[in-house]
C-alpha positions in Angstrom: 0.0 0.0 0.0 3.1 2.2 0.5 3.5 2.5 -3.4 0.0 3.3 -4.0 0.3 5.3 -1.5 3.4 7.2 -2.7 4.9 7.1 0.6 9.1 6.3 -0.2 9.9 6.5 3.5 7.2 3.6 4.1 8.6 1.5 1.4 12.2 2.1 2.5 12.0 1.5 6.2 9.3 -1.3 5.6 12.2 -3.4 3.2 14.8 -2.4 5.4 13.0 -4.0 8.4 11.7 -6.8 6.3 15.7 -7.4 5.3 16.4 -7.4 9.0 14.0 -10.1 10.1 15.7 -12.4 7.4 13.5 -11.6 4.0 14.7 -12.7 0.4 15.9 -10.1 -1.7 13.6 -12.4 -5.0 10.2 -11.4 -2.2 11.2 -7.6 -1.4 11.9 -6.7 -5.1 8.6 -8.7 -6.1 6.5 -7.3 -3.6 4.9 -5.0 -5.9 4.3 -7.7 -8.7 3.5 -10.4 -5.9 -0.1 -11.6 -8.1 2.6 -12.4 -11.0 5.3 -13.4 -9.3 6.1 -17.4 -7.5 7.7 -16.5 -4.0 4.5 -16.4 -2.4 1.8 -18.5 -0.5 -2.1 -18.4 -0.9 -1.9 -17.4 2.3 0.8 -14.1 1.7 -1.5 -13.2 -1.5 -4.2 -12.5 0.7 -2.6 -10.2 2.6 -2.1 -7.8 0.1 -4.8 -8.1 -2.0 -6.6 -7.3 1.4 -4.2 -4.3 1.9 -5.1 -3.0 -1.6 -8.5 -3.0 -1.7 -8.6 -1.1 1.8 -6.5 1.4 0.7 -8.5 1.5 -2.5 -11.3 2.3 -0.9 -12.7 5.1 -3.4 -12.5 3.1 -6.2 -15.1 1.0 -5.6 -18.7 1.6 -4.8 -18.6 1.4 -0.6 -21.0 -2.0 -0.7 -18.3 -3.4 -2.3 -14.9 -1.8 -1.1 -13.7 -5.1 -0.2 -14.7 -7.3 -2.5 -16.5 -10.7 -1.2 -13.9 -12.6 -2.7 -10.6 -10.8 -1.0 -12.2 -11.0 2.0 -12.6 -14.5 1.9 -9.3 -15.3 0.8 -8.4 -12.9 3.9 -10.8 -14.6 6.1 -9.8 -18.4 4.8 -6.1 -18.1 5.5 -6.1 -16.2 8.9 -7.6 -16.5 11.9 -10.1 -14.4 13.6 -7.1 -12.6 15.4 -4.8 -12.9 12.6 -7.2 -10.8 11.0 -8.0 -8.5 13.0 -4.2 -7.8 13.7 -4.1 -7.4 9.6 -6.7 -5.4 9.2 -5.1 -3.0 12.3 -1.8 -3.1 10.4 -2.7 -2.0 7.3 -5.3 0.8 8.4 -2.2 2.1 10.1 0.0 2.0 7.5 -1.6 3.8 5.6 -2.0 6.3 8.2 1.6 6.7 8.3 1.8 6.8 4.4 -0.2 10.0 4.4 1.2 11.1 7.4 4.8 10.8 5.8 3.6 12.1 2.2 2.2 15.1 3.9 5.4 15.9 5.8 7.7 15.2 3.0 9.6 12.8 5.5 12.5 11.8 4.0 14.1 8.5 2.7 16.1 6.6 5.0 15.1 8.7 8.3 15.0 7.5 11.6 12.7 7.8 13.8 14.4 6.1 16.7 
């Protein structure tokens, strides 16, 4: 959601940390293209798709924000908690991406 978003200090940090915890380089440069690409589960592909279409939210008629089908996927791989703690995550990213767009926060800043 960071690149839809715009938000370059998202990304960065976000692949930085993801590096850290022991990520592949083939899964961080693929993340964008991750329907197209084969590094991920069922399970991972839900995740984003889920992330997209909440950040999406205008483009779709409100009924149907989310579609029925992304949800499910969502809903199918993760529990009840797992989703909820999802669902948390990616409403707050995407605080932080406009939060960080709108202060022009820089690439690579700390915030330690």
């Amino acid at each position: 959601m960071s690149q839809i978003n715009g938000c370059a200090a998202c990304l960065d940090s976000g692949a930085r940390n993801a590096k850290k915890s022991g990520e592949s380089d083939e899964r961080l440069w693929s993340l964008a293209a991750w329907r197209e690409t084969p590094y991920y589960t069922d399970a991972e592909r839900a995740a984003p798709a889920l992330a997209e279409s909440m950040t999406r939210i205008g483009d779709r008629h409100r009924a149907d924000a989310v579609p029925q089908d992304v949800w499910d996927a969502a809903a199918d791989h993760h529990a009840e908690a797992g989703l909820a703690a999802l669902i948390l995550w990616i409403a707050t990213a995407n605080f932080f991406n406009r939060l960080n767009t709108a202060v022009k926060a820089p690439v690579g800043a700390s915030w330690e």
